[in-house]
N, CA, C, O and CB atoms as a CASP TS submission, in Angstrom:
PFRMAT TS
TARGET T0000
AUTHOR 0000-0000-0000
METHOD Language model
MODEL 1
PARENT N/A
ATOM      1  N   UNK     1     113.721 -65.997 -33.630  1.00  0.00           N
ATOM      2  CA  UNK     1     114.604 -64.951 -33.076  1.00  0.00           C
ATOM      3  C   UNK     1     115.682 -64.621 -34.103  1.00  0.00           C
ATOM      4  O   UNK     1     116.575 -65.381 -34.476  1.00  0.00           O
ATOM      5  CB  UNK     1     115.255 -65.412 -31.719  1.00  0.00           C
ATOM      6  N   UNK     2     115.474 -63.448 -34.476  1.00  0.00           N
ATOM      7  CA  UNK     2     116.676 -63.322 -35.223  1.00  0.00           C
ATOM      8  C   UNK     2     117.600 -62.720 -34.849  1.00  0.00           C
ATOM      9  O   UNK     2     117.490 -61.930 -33.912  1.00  0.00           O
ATOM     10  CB  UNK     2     116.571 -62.912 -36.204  1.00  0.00           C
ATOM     11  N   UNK     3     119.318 -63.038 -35.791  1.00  0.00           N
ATOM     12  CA  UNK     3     120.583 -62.885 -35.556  1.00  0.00           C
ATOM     13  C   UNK     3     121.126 -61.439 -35.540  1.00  0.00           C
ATOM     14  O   UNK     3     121.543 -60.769 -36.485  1.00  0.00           O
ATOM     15  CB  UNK     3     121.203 -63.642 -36.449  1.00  0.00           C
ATOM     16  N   UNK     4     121.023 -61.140 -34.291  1.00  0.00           N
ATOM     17  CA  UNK     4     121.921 -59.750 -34.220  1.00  0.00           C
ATOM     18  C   UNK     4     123.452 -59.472 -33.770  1.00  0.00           C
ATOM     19  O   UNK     4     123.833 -60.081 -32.770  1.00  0.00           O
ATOM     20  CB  UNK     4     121.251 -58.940 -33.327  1.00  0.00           C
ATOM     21  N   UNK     5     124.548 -58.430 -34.551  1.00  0.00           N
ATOM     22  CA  UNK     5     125.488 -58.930 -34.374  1.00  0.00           C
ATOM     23  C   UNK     5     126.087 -57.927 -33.179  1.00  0.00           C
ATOM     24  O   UNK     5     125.494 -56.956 -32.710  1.00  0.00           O
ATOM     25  CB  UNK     5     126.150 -59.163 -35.643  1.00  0.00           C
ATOM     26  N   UNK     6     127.318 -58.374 -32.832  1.00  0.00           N
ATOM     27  CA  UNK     6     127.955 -58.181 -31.140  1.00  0.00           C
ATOM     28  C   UNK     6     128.007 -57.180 -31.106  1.00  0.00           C
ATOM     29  O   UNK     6     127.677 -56.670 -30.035  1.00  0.00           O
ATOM     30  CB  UNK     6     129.272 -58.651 -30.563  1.00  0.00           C
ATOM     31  N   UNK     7     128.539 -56.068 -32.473  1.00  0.00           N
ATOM     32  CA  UNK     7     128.337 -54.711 -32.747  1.00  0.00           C
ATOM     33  C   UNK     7     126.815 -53.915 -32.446  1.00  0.00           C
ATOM     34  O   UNK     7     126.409 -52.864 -31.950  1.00  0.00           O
ATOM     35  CB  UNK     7     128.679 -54.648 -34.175  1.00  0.00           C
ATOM     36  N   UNK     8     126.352 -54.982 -33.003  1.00  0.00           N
ATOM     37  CA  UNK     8     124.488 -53.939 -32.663  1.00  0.00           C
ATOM     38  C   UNK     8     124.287 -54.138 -30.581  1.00  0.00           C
ATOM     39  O   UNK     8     123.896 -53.445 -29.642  1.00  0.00           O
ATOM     40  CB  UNK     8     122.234 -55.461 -33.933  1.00  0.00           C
ATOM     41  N   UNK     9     124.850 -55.524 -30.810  1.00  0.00           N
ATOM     42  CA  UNK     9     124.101 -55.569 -29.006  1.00  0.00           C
ATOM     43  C   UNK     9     125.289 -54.760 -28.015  1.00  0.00           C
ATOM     44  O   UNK     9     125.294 -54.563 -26.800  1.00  0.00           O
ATOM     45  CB  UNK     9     123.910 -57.713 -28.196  1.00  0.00           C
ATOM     46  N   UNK    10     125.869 -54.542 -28.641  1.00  0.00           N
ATOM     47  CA  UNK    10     126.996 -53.481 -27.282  1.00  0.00           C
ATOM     48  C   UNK    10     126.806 -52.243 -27.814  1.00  0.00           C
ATOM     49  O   UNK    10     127.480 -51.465 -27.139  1.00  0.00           O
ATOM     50  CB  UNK    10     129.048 -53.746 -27.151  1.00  0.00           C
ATOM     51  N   UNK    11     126.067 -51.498 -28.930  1.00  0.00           N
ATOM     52  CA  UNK    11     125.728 -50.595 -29.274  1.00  0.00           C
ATOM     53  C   UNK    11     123.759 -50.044 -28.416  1.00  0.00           C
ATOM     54  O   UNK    11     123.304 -48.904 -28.325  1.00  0.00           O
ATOM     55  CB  UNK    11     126.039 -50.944 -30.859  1.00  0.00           C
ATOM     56  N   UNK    12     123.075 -51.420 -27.952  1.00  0.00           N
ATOM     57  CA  UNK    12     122.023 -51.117 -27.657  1.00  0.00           C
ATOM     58  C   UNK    12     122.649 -50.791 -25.868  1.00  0.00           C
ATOM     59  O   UNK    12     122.260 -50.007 -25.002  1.00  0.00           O
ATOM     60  CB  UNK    12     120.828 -52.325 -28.146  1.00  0.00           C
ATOM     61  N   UNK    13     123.736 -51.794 -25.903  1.00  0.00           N
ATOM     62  CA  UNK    13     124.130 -51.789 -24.385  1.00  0.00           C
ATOM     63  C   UNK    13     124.454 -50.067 -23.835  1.00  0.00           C
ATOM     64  O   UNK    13     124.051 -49.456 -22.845  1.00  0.00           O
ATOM     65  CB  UNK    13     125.702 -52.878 -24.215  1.00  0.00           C
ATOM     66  N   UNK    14     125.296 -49.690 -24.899  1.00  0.00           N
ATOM     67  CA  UNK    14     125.760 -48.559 -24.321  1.00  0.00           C
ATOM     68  C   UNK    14     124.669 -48.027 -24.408  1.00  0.00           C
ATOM     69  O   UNK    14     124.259 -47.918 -23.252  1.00  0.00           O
ATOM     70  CB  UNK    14     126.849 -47.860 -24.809  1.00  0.00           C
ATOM     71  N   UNK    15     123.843 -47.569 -25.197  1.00  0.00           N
ATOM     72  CA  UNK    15     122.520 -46.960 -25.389  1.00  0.00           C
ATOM     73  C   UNK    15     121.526 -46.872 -24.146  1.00  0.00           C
ATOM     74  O   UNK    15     121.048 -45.772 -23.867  1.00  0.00           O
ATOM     75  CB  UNK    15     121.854 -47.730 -26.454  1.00  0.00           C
ATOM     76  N   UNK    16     121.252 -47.817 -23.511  1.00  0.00           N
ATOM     77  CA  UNK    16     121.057 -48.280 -22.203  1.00  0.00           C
ATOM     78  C   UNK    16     121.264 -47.530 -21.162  1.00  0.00           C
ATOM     79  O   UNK    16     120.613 -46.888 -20.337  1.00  0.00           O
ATOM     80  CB  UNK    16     121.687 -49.225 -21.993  1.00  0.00           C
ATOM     81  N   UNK    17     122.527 -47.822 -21.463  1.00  0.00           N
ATOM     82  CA  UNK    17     123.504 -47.138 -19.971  1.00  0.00           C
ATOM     83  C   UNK    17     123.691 -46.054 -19.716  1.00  0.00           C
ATOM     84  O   UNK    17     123.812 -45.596 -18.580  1.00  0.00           O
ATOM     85  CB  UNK    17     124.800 -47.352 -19.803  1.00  0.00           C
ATOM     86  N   UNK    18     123.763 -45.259 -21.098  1.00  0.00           N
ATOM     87  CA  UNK    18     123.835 -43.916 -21.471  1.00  0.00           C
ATOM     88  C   UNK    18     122.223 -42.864 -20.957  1.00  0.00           C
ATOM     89  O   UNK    18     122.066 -41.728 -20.509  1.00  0.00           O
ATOM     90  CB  UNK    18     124.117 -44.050 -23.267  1.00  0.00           C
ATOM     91  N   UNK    19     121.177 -44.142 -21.377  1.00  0.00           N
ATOM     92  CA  UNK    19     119.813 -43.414 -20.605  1.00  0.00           C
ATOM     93  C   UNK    19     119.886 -43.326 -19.764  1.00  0.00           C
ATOM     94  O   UNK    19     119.877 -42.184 -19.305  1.00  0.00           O
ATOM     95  CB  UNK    19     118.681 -43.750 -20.521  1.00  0.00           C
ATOM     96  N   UNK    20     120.055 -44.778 -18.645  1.00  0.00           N
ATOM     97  CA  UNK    20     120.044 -44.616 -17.440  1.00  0.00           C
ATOM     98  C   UNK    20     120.716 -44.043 -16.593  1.00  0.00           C
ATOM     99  O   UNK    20     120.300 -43.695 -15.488  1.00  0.00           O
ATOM    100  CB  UNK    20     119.997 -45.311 -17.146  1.00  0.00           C
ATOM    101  N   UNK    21     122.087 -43.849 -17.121  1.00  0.00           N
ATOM    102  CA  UNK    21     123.033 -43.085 -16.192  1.00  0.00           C
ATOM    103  C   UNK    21     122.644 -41.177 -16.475  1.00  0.00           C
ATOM    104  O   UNK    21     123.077 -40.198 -15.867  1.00  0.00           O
ATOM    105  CB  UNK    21     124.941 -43.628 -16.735  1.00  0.00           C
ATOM    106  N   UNK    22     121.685 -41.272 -17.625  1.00  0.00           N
ATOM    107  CA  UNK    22     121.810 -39.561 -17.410  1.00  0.00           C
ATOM    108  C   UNK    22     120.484 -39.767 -17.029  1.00  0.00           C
ATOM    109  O   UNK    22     120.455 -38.660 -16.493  1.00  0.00           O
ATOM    110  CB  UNK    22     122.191 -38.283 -18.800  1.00  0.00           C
ATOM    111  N   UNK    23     119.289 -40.224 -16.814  1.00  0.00           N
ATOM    112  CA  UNK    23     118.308 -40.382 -16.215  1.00  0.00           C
ATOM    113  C   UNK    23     118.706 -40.331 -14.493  1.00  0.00           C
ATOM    114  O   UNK    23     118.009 -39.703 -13.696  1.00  0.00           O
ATOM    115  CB  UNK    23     117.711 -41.623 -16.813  1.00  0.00           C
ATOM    116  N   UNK    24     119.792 -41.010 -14.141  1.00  0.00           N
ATOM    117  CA  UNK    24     120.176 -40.981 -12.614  1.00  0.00           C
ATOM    118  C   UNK    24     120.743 -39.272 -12.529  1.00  0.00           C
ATOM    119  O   UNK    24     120.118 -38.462 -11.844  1.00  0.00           O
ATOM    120  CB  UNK    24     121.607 -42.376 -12.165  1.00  0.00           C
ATOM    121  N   UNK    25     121.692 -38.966 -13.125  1.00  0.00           N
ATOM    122  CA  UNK    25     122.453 -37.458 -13.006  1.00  0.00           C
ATOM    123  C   UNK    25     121.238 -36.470 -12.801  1.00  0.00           C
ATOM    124  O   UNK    25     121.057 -35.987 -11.683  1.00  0.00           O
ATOM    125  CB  UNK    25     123.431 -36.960 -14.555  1.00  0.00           C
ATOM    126  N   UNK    26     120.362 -36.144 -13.903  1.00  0.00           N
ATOM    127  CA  UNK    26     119.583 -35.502 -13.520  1.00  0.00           C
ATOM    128  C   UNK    26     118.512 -35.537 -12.443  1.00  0.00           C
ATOM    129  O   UNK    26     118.062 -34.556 -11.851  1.00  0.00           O
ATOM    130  CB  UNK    26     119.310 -35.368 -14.301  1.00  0.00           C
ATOM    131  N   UNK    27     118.119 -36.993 -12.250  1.00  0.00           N
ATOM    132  CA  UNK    27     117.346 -36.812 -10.804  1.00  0.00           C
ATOM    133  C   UNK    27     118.778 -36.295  -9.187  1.00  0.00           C
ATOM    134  O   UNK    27     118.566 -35.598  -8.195  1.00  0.00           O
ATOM    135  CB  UNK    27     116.396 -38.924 -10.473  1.00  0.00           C
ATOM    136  N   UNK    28     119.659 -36.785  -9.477  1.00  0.00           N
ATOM    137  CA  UNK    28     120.629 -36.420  -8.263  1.00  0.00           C
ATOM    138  C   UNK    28     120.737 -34.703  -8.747  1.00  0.00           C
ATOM    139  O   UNK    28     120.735 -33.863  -7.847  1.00  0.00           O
ATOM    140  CB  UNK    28     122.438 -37.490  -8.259  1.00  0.00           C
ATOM    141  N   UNK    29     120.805 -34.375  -9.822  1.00  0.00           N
ATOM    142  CA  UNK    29     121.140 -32.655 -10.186  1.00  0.00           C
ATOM    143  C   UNK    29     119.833 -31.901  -9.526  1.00  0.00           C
ATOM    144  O   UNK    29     119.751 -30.883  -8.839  1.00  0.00           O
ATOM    145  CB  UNK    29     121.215 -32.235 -12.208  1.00  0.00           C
ATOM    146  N   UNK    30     119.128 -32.559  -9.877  1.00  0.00           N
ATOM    147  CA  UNK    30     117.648 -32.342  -9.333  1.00  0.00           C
ATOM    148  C   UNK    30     117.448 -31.789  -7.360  1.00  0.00           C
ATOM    149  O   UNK    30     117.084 -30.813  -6.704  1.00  0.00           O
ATOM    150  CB  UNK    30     116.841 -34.155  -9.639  1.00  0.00           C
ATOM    151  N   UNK    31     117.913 -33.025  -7.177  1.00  0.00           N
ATOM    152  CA  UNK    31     117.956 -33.117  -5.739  1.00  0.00           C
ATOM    153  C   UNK    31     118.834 -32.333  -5.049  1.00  0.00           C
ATOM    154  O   UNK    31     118.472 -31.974  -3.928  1.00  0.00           O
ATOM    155  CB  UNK    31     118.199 -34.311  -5.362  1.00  0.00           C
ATOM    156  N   UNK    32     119.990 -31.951  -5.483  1.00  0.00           N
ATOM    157  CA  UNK    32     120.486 -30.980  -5.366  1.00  0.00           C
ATOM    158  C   UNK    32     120.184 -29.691  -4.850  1.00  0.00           C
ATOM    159  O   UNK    32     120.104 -29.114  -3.765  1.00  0.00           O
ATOM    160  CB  UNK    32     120.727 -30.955  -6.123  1.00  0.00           C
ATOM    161  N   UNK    33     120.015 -29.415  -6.381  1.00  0.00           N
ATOM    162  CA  UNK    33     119.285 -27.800  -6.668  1.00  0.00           C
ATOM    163  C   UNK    33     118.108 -27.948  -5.437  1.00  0.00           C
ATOM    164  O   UNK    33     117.630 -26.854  -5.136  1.00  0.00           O
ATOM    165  CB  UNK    33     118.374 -27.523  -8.666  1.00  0.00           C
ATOM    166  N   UNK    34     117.740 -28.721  -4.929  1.00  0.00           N
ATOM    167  CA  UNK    34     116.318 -28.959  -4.170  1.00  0.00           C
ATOM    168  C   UNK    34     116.947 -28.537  -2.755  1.00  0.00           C
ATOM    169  O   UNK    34     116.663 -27.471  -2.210  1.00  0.00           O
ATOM    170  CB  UNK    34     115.553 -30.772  -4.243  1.00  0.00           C
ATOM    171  N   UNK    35     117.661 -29.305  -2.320  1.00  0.00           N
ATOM    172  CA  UNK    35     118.575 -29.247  -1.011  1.00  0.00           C
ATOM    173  C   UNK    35     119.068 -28.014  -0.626  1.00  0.00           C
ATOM    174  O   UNK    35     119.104 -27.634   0.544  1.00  0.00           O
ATOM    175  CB  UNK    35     119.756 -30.052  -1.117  1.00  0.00           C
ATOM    176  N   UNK    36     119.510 -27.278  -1.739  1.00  0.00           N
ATOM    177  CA  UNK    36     120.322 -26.631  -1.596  1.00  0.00           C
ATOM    178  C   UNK    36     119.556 -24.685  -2.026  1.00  0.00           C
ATOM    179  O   UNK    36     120.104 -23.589  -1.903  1.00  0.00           O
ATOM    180  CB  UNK    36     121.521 -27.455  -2.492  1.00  0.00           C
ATOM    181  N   UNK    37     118.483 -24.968  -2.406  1.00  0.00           N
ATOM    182  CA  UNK    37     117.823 -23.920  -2.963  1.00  0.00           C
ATOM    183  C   UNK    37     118.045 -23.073  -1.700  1.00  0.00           C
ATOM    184  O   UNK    37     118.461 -22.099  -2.329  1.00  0.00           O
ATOM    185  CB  UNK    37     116.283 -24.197  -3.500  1.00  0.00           C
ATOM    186  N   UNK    38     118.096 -22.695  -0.521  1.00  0.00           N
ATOM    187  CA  UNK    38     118.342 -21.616   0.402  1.00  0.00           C
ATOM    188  C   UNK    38     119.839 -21.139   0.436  1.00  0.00           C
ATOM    189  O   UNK    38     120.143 -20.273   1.256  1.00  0.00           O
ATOM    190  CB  UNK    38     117.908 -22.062   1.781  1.00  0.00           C
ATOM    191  N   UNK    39     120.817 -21.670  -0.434  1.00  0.00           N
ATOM    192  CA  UNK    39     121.682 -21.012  -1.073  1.00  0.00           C
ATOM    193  C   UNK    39     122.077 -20.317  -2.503  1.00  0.00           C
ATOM    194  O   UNK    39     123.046 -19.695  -2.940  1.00  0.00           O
ATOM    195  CB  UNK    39     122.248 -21.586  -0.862  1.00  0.00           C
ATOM    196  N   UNK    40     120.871 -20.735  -2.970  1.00  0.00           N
ATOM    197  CA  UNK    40     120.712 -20.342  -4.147  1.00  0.00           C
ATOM    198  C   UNK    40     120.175 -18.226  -4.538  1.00  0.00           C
ATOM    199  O   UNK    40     119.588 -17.708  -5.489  1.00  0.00           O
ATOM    200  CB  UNK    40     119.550 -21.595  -4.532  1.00  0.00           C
ATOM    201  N   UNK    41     120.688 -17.724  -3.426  1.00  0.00           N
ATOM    202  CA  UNK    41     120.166 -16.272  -3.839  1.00  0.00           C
ATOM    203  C   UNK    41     120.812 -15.843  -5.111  1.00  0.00           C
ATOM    204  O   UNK    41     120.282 -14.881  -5.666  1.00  0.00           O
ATOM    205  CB  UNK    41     120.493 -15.136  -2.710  1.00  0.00           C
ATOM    206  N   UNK    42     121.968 -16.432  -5.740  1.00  0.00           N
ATOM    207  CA  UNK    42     122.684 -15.955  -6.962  1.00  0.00           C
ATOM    208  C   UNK    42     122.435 -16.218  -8.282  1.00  0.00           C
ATOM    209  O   UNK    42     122.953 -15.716  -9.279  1.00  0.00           O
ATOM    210  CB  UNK    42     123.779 -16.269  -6.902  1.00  0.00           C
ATOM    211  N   UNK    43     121.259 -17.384  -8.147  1.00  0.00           N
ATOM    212  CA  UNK    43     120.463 -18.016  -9.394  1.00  0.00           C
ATOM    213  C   UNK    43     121.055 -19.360  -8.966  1.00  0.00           C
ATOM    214  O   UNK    43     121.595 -19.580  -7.882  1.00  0.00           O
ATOM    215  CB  UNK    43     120.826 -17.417 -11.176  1.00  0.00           C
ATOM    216  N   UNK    44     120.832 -20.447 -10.220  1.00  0.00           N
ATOM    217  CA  UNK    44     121.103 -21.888 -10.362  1.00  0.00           C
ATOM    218  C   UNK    44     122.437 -22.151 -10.499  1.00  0.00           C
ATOM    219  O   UNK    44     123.161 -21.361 -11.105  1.00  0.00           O
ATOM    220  CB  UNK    44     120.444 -22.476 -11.448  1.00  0.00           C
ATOM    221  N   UNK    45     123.021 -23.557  -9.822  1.00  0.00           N
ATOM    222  CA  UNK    45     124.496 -23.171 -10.157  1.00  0.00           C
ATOM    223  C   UNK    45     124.715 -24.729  -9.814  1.00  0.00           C
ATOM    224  O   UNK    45     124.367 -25.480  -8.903  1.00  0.00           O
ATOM    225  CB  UNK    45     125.442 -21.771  -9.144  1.00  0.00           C
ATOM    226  N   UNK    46     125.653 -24.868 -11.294  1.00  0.00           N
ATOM    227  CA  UNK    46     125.766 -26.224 -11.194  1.00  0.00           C
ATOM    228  C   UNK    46     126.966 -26.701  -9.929  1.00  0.00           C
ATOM    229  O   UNK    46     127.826 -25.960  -9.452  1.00  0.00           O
ATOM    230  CB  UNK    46     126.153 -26.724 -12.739  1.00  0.00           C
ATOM    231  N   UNK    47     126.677 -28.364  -9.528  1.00  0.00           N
ATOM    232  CA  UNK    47     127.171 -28.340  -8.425  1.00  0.00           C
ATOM    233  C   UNK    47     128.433 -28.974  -9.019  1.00  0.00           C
ATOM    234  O   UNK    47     129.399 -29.219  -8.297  1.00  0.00           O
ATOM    235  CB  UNK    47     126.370 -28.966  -7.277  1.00  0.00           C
TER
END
């Protein structure tokens, strides 16, 4: 196993978090726009 330093592993961390949390936004942006599409006669609109 080799030595990686605290800089690389809180750099993969944020990296991580950064996928998953915009991986979550867009499925909730998603769901949204879904819910809400019978108000949508004006086009797409962020919520």
């Amino acid at each position: 196993m080799k030595e990686i330093s605290v800089l690389e592993m809180a750099g993969r961390f944020v990296a991580r978090f950064a996928a998953i949390s915009g991986g979550v936004a867009l499925v909730v942006w998603i769901t949204w726009v879904m819910l809400d599409v019978e108000h949508l006669q004006s086009g797409f609109t962020l919520p």
